[in-house]
RORO-978094 format. One record per residue (C-alpha): residue number from 1; x, y, z. Coordinates in steps of 0.25 Angstrom, whole numbers, padded with zeros to 4 digits. Example, Ala and Ser with C-alpha at 12.3 -4.5 7.8 and 13.67 -1.06 7.14 Angstrom:
! residues 2
rec i: 1 | east: 0049 | north: -0018 | up: 0031
rec i: 2 | east: 0055 | north: -0004 | up: 0029
//
This chain:
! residues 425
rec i: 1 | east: -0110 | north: 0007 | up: 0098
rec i: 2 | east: -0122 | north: -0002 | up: 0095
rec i: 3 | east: -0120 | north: -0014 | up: 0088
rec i: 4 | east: -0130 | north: -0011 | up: 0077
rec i: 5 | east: -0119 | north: 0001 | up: 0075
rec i: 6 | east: -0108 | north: -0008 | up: 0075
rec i: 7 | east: -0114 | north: -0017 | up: 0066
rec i: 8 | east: -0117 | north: -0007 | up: 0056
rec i: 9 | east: -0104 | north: -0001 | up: 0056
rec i: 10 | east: -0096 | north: -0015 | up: 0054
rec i: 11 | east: -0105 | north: -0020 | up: 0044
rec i: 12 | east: -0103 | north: -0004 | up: 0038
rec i: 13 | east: -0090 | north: -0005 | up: 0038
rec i: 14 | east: -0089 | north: -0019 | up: 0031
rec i: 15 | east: -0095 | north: -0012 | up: 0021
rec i: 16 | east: -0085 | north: -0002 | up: 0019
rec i: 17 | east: -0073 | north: -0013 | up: 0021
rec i: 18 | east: -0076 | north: -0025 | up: 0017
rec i: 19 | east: -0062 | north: -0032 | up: 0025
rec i: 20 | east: -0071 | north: -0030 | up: 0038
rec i: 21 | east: -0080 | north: -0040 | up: 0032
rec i: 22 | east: -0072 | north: -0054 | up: 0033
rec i: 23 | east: -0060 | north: -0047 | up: 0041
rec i: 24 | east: -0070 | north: -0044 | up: 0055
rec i: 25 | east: -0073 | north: -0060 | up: 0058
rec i: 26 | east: -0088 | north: -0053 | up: 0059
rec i: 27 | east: -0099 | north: -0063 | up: 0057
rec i: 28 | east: -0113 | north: -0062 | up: 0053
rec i: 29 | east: -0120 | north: -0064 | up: 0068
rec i: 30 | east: -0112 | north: -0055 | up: 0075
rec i: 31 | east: -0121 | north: -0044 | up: 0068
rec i: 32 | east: -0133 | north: -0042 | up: 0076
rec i: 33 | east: -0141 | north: -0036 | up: 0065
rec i: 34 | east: -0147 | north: -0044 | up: 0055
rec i: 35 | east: -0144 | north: -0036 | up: 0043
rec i: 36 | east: -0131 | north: -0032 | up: 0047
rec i: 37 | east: -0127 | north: -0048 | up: 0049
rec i: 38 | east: -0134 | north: -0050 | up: 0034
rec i: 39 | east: -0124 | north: -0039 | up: 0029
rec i: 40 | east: -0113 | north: -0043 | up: 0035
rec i: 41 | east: -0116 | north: -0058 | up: 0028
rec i: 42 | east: -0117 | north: -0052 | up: 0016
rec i: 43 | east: -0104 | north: -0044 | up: 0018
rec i: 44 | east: -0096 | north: -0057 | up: 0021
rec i: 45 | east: -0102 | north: -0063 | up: 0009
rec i: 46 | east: -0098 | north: -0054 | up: 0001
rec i: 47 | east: -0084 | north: -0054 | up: 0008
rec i: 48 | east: -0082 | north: -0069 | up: 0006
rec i: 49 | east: -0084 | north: -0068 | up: -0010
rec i: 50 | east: -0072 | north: -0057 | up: -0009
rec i: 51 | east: -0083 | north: -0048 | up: -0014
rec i: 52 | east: -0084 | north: -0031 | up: -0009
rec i: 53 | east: -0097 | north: -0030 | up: 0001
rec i: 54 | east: -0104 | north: -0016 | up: -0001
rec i: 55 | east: -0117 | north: -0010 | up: -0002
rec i: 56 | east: -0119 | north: -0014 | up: -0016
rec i: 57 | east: -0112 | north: -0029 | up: -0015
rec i: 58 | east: -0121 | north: -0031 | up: -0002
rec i: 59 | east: -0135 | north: -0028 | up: -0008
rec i: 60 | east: -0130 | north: -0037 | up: -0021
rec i: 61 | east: -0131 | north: -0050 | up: -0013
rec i: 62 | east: -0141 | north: -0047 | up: -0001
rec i: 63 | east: -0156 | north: -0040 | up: 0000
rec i: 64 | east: -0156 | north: -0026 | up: 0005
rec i: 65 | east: -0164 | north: -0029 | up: 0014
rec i: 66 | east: -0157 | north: -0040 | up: 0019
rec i: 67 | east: -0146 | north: -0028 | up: 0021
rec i: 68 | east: -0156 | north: -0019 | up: 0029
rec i: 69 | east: -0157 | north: -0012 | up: 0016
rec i: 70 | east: -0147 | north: -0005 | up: 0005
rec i: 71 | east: -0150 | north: 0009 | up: 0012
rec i: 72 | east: -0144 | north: 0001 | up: 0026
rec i: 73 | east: -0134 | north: -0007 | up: 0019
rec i: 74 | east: -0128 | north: 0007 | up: 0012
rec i: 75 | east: -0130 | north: 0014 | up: 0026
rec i: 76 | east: -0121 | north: 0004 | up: 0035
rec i: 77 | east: -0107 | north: 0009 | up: 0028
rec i: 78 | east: -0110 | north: 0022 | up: 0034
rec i: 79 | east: -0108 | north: 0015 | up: 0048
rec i: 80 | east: -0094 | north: 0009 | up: 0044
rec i: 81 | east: -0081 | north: 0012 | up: 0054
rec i: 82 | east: -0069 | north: 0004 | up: 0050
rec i: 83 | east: -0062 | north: 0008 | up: 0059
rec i: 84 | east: -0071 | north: 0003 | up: 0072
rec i: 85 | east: -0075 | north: -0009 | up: 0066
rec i: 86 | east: -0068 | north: -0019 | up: 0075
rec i: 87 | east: -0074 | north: -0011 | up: 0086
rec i: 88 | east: -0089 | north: -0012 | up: 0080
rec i: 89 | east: -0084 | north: -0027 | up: 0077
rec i: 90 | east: -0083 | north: -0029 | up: 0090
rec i: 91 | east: -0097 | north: -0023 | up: 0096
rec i: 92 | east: -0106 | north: -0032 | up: 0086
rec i: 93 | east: -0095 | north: -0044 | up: 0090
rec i: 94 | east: -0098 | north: -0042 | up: 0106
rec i: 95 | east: -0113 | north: -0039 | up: 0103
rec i: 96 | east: -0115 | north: -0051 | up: 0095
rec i: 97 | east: -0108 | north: -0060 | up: 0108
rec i: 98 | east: -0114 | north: -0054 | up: 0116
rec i: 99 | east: -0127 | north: -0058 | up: 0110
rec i: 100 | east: -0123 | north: -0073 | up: 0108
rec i: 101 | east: -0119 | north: -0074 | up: 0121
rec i: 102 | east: -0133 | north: -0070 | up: 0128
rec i: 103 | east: -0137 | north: -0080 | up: 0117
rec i: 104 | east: -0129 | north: -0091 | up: 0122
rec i: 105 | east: -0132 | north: -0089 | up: 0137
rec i: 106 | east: -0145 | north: -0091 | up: 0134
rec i: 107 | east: -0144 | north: -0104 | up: 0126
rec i: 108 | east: -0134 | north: -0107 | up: 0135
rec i: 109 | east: -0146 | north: -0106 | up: 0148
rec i: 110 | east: -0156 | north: -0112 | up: 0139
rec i: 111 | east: -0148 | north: -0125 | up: 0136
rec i: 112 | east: -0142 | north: -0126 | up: 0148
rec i: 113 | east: -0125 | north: -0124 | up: 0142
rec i: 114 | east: -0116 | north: -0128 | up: 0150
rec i: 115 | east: -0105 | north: -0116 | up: 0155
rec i: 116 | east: -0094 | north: -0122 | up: 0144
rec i: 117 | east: -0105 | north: -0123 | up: 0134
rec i: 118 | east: -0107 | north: -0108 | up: 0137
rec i: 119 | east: -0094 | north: -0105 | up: 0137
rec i: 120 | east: -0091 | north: -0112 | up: 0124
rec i: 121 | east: -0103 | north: -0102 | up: 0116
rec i: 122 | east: -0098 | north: -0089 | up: 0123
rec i: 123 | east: -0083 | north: -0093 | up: 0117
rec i: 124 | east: -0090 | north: -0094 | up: 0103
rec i: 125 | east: -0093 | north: -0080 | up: 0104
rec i: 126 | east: -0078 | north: -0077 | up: 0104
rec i: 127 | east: -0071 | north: -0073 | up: 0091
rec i: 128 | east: -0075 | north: -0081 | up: 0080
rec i: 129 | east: -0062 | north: -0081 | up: 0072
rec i: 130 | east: -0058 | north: -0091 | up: 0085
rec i: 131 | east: -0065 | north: -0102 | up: 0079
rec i: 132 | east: -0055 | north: -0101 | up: 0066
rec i: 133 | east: -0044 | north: -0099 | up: 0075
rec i: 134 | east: -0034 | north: -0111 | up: 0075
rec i: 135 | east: -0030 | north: -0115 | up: 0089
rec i: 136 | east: -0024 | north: -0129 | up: 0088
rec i: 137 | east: -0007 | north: -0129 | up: 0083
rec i: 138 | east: -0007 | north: -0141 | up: 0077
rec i: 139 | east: -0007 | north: -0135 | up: 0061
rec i: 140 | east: 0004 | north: -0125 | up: 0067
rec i: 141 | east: 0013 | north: -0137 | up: 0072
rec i: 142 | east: 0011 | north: -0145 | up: 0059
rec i: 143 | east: 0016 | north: -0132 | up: 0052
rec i: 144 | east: 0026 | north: -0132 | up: 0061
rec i: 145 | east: 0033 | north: -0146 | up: 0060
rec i: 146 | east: 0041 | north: -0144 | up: 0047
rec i: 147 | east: 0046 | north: -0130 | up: 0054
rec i: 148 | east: 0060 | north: -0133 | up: 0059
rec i: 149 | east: 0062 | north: -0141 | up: 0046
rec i: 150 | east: 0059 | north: -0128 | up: 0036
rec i: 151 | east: 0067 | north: -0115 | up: 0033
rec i: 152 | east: 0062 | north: -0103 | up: 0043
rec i: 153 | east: 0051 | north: -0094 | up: 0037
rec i: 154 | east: 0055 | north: -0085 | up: 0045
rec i: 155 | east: 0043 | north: -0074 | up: 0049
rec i: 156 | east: 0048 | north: -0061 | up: 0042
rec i: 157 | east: 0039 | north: -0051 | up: 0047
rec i: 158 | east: 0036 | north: -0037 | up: 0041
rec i: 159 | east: 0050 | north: -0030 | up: 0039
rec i: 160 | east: 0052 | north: -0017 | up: 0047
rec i: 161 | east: 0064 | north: -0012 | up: 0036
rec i: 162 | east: 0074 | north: -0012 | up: 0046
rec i: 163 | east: 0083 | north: -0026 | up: 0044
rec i: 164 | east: 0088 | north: -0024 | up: 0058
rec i: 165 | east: 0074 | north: -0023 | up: 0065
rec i: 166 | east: 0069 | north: -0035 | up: 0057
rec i: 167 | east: 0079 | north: -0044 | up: 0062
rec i: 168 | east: 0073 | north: -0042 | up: 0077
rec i: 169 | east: 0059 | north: -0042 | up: 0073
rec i: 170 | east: 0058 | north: -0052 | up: 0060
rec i: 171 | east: 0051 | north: -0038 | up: 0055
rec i: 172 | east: 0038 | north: -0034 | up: 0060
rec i: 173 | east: 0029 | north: -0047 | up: 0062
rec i: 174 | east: 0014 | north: -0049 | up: 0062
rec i: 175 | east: 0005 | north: -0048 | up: 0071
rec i: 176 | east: 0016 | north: -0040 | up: 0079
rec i: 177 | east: 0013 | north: -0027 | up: 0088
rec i: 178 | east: 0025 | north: -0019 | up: 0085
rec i: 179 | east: 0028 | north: -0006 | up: 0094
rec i: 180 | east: 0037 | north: 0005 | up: 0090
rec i: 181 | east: 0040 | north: 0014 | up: 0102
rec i: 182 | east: 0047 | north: 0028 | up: 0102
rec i: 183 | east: 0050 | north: 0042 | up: 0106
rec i: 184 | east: 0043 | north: 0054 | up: 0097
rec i: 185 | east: 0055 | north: 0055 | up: 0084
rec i: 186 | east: 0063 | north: 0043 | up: 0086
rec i: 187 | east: 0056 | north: 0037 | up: 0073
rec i: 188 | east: 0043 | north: 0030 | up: 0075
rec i: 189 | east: 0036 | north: 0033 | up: 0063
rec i: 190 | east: 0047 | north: 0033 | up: 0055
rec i: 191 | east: 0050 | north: 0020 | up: 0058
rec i: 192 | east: 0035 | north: 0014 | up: 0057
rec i: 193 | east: 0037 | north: 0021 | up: 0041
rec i: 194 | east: 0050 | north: 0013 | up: 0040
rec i: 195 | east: 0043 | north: 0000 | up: 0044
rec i: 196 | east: 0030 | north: 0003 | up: 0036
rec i: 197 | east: 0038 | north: 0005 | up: 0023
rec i: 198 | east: 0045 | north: -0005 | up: 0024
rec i: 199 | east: 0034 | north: -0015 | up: 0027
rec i: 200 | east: 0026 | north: -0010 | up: 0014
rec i: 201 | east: 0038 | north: -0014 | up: 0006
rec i: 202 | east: 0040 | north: -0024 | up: 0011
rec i: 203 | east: 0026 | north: -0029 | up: 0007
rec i: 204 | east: 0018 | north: -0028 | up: 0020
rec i: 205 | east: 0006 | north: -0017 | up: 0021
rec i: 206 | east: 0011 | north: -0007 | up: 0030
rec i: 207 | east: -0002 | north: 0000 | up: 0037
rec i: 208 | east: 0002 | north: 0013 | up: 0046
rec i: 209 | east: -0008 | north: 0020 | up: 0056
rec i: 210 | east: -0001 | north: 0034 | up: 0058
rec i: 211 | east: -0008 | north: 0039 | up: 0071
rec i: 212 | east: 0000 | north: 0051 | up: 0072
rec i: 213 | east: 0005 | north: 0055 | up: 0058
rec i: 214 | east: 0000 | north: 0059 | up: 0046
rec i: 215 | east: -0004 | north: 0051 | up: 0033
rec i: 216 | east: 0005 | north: 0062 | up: 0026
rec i: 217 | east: 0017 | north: 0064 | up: 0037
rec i: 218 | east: 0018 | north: 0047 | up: 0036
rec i: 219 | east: 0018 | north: 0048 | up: 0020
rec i: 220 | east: 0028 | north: 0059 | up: 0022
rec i: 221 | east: 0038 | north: 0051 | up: 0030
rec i: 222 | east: 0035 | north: 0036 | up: 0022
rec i: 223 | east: 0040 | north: 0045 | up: 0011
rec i: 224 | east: 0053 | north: 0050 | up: 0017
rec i: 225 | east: 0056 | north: 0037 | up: 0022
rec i: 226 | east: 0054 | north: 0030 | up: 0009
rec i: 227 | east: 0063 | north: 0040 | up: 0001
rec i: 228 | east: 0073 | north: 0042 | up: 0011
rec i: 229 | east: 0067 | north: 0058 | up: 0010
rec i: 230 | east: 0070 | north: 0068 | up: 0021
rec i: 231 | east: 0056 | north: 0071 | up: 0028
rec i: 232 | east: 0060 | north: 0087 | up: 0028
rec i: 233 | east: 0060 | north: 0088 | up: 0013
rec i: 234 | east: 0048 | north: 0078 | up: 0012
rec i: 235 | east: 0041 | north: 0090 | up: 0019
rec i: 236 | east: 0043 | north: 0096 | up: 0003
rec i: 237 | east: 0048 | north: 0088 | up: -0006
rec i: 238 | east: 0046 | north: 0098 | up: -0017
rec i: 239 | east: 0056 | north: 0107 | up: -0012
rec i: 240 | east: 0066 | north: 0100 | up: -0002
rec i: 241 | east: 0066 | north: 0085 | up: -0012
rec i: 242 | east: 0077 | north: 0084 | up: -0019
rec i: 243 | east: 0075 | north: 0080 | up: -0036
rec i: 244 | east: 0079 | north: 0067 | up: -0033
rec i: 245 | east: 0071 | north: 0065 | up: -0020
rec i: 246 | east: 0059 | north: 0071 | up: -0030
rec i: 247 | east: 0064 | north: 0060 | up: -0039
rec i: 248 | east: 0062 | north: 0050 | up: -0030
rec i: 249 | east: 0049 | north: 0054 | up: -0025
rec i: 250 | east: 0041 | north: 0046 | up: -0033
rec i: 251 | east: 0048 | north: 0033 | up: -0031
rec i: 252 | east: 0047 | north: 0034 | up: -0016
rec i: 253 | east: 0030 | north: 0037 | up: -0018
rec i: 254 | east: 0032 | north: 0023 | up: -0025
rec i: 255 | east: 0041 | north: 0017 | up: -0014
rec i: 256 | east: 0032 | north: 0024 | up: -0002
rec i: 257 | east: 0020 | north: 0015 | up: -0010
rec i: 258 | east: 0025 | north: 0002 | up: -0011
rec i: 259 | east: 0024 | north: 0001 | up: 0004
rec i: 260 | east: 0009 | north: 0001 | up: 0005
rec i: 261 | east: 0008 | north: 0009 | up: 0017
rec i: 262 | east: -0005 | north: 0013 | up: 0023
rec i: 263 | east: -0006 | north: 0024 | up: 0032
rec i: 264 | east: -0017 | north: 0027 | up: 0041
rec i: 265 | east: -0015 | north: 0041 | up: 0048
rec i: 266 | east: -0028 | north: 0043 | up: 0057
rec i: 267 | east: -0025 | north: 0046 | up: 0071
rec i: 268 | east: -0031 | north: 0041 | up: 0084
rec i: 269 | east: -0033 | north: 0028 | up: 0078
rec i: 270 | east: -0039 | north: 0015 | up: 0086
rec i: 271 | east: -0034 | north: 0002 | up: 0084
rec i: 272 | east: -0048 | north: -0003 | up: 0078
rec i: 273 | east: -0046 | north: 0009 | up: 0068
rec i: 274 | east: -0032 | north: 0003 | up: 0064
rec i: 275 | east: -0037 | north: -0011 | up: 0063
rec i: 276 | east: -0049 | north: -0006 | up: 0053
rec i: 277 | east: -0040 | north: 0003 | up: 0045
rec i: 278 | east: -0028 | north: -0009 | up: 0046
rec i: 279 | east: -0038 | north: -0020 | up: 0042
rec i: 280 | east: -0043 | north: -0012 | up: 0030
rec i: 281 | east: -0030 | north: -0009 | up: 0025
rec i: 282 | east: -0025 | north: -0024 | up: 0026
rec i: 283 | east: -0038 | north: -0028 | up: 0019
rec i: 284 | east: -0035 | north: -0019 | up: 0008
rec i: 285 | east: -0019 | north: -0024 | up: 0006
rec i: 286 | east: -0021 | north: -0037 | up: 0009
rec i: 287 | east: -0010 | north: -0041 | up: 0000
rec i: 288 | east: 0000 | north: -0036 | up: 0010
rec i: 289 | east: 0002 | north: -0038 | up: 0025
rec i: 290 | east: 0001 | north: -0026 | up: 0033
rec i: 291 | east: 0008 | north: -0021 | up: 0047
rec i: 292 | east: 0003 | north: -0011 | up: 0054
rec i: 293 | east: 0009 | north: 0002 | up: 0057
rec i: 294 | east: 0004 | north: 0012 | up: 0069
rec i: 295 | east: 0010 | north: 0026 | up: 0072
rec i: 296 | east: 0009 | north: 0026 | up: 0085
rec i: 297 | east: 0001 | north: 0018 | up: 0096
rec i: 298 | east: -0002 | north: 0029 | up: 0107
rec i: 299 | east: -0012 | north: 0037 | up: 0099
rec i: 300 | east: -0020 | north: 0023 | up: 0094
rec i: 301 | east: -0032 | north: 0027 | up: 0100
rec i: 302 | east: -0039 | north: 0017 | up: 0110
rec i: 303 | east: -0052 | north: 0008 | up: 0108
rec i: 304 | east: -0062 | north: 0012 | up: 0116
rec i: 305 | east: -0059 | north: 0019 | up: 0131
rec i: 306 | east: -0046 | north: 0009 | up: 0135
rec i: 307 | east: -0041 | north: 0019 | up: 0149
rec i: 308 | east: -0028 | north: 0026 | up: 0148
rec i: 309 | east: -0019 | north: 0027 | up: 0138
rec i: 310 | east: -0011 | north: 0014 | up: 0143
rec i: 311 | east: -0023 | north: 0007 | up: 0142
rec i: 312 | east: -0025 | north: 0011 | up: 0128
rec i: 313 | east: -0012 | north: 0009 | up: 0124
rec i: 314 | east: -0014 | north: -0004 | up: 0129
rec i: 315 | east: -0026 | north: -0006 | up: 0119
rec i: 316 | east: -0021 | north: -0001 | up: 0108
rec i: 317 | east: -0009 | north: -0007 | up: 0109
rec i: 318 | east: -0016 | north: -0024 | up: 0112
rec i: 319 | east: -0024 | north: -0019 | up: 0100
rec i: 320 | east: -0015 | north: -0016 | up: 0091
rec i: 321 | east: -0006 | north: -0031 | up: 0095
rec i: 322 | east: -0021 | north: -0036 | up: 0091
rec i: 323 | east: -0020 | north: -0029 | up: 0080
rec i: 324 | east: -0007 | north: -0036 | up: 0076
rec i: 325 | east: -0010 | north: -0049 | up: 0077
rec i: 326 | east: -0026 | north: -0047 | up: 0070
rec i: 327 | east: -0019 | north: -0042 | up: 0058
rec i: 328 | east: -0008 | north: -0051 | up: 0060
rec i: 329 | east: 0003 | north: -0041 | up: 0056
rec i: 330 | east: 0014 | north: -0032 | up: 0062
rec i: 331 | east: 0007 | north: -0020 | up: 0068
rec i: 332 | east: 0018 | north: -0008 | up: 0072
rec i: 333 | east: 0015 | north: 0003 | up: 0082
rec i: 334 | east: 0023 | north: 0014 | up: 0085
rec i: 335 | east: 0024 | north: 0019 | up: 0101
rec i: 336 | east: 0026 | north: 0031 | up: 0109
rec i: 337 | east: 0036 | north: 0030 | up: 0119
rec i: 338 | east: 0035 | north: 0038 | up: 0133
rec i: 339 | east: 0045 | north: 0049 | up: 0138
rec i: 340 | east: 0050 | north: 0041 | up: 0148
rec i: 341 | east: 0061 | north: 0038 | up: 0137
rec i: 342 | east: 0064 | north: 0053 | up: 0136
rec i: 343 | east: 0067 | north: 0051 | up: 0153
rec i: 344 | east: 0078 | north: 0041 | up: 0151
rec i: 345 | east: 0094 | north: 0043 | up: 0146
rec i: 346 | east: 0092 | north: 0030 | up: 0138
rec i: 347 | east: 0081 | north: 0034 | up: 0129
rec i: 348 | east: 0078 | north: 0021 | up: 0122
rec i: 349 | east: 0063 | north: 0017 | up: 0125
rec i: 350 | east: 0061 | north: 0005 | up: 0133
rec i: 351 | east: 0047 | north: -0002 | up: 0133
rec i: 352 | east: 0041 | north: 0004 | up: 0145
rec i: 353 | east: 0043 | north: 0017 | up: 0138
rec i: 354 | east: 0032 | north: 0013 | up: 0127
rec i: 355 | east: 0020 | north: 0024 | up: 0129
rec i: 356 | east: 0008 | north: 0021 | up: 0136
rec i: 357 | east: 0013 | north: 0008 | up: 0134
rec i: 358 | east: 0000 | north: -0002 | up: 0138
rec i: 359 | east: 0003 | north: -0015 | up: 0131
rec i: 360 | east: 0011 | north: -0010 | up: 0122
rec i: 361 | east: 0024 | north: -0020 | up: 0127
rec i: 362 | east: 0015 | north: -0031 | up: 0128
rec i: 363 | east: 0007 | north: -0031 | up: 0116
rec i: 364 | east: 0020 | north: -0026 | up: 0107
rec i: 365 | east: 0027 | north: -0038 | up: 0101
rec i: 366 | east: 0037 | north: -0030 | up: 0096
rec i: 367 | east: 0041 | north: -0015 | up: 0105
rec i: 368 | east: 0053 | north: -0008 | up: 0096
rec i: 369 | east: 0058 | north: 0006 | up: 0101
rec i: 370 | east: 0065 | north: 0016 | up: 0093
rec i: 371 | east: 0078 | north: 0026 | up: 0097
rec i: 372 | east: 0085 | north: 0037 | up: 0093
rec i: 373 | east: 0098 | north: 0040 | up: 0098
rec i: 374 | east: 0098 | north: 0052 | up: 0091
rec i: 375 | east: 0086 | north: 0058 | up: 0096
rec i: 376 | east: 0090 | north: 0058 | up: 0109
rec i: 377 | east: 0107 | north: 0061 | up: 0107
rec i: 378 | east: 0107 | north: 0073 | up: 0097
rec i: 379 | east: 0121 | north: 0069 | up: 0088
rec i: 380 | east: 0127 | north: 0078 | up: 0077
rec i: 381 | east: 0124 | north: 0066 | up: 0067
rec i: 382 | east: 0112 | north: 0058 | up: 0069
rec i: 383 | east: 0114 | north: 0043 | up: 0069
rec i: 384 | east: 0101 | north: 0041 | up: 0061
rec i: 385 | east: 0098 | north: 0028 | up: 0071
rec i: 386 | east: 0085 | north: 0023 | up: 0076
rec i: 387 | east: 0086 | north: 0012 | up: 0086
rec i: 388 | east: 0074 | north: 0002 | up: 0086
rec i: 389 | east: 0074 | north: -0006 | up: 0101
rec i: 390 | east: 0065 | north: -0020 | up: 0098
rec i: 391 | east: 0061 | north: -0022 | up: 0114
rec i: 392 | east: 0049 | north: -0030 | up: 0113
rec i: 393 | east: 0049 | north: -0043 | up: 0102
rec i: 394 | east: 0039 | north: -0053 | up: 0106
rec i: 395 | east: 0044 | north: -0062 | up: 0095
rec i: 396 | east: 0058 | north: -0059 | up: 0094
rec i: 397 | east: 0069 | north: -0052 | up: 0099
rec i: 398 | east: 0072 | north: -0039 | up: 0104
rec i: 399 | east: 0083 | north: -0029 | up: 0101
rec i: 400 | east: 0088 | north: -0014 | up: 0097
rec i: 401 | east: 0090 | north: -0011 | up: 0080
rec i: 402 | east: 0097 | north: 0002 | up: 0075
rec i: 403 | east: 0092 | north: 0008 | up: 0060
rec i: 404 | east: 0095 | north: 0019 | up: 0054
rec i: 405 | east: 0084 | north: 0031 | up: 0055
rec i: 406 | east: 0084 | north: 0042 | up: 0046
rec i: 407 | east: 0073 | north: 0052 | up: 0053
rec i: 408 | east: 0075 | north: 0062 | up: 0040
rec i: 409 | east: 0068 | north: 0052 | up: 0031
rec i: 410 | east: 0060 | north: 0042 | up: 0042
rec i: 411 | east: 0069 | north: 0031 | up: 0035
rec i: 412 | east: 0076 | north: 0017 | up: 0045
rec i: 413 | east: 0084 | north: 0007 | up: 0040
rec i: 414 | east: 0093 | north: -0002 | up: 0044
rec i: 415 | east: 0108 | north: 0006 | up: 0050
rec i: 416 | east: 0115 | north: -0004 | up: 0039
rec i: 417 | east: 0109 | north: 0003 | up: 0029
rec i: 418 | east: 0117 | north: 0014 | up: 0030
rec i: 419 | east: 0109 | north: 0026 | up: 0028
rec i: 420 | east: 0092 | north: 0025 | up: 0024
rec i: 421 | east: 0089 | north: 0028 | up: 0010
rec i: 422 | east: 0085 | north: 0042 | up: 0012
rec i: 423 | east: 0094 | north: 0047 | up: 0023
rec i: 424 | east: 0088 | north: 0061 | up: 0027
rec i: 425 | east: 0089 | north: 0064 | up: 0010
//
């Protein structure tokens, strides 16, 4: 793509979501056209008095011709893309050094720079957000001296709904790439519903990307594990519901609400995609904190032409960690696990047995794994447990949990609970 194209489109689609405008760290001269760096001026100006820029709000405080026109102004939303926009971002960023740079070799030849001089300019180019960035520890160490003198504030992260499984990880903490590996039917999704559910009530924004299943089919399931109703009579509720299930129907719609779950259900996403649609939701909720949810990692679908699938995997997987500290908040992914489990008599997974696995057990800073006994050992009565193995903690400790799973409902909760609310009803 050209970068007249690229610069079209990102300034199209700041138009149609105006976060991108302050949110990008684009500046004025990175634009190489003219027109386009006056609009994008006009844009930020707009942004900075907390005001909507659009068509109208644009030609209210500039020219038209100063905007190329109104028919040109009107024209460049239909080049928006959302979704690529860090990707067009990044082709006028690269164009624009690498125009500054044949710039500054030829200054530097005509002045006579020396090689640090020169050195020094092509730095510049760099990220400009590195010349906010606070390097030095000395306001971090003056925080720090009343510390062993003041009670522990202790860094309570967003709660996974299991009292158990917070007591190893402190609840899932920001910035943290969280891997959640299993075979086919041992409860994946089920257990990303139980964490997303409860992080909503608990206040966070819980935003879900649902590679593989359906809007509806995740609606279906948030449902049974927020009433405790059996996912067979959810298939019709009119005929196999209960009155009193009936009764309740409402009151769980109500429930089901109050944790502010967003779902995107498009498959064969990139990263980029899920950072655009991540970053508009966040902009749009910013009263809460969000965590990001991602069923499942292996059908991410790669940037550009990465190689084999270990390659891509690798990625996508550095990408989302990236992902995790830019929007500083828990990012959770579910895995695949390979059939060398299915090969040996123990069939608890190991980290070597995570799929295609590239990066994955460097980049994750925490690895869980889930196991049913009863998948593999057939009993006359089911032990409704789900066994959640903590094998990688960057920042804490490792370890093996026991909840209850009710695979009728989708529900988990602690064992000592006794039974989940809905227990198969």
């Amino acid at each position: 793509m050209s970068s007249e194209l690229a610069e079209k489109s990102v300034i199209g689609s700041m138009l149609k979501e105006n976060h991108f405008i302050l949110d990008s760290g684009m500046q004025a001269e990175y634009f190489q056209s003219h027109i386009h760096r006056i609009i994008f001026s006009a844009m930020r100006e707009l942004a900075g008095m907390n005001k909507v820029a659009d068509y109208i709000t644009l030609l209210t405080i500039r020219e038209p011709a100063r905007l190329g026109g109104a028919n040109y102004l009107a024209e460049l939303k239909n080049f928006a893309h959302p979704a690529r926009f860090d990707e067009y971002k990044e082709i006028i960023v690269n164009k624009w050094q690498e125009i500054e740079k044949a710039r500054l070799l030829q200054l530097a030849q005509h002045d006579n720079w020396s090689i640090p001089e020169i050195q020094q300019s092509f730095d510049s180019l760099q990220d400009d957000n590195t010349a906010s960035m606070e390097t030095s520890l000395k306001n971090e160490l003056i925080k720090q001296y009343e510390r062993p003198f003041e009670p522990l504030d202790e860094n309570i992260g967003t709660t996974t709904g299991l009292a158990v499984l917070d007591g190893i990880l402190n609840g899932f903490q920001d910035s943290e790439f969280i891997v959640v590996a299993a075979r086919p039917s041992m409860g994946k999704t089920d257990t990303l519903n139980h964490f997303s559910l409860n992080a909503g009530w608990a206040g966070h924004l819980p935003i879900i990307f649902s590679l593989e299943m359906s809007r509806k089919s995740m609606i279906d399931r948030l449902i049974a594990a927020t009433a405790g109703y059996s996912r067979l009579r959810m298939r019709n509720p009119y005929r196999h519901f209960t009155d009193k299930q009936k009764e309740d129907w409402g009151t769980a719609m109500h429930r089901l609400d109050e944790s502010n779950i967003h779902i995107d259900d498009r498959s064969a996403l990139k990263v980029s995609q899920i950072k655009a649609t991540a970053r508009k939701i966040i902009k749009e909720n910013s009263d809460k904190h969000p965590i990001i949810f991602i069923d499942y990692l292996q059908i991410i679908r790669p940037d550009g032409n990465p190689g084999n699938q270990m390659q891509s995997i690798g990625q996508i997987s550095a990408d989302l960690k990236n992902m995790a500290k830019e929007f500083n908040c828990p990012v959770v992914v579910l895995s695949q696990l390979s059939r060398a489990v299915e090969q040996r008599q123990d069939k608890r997974p190991l980290m070597s047995d995570l799929r295609d696995s590239g990066n994955i057990e460097q980049d994750a800073d925490v690895a869980a794994f889930l196991y049913r006994d009863d998948y593999y050992h057939k009993r006359s009565t089911p032990t409704d447990e789900l066994e959640i193995e903590i094998t990688k903690h960057r920042n804490g400790p490792t370890g093996r949990v026991t909840v209850t799973y009710i695979k009728e409902t989708g529900e988990l909760c602690d064992i000592e609970q006794k039974k989940c609310k809905g227990s198969g009803a």
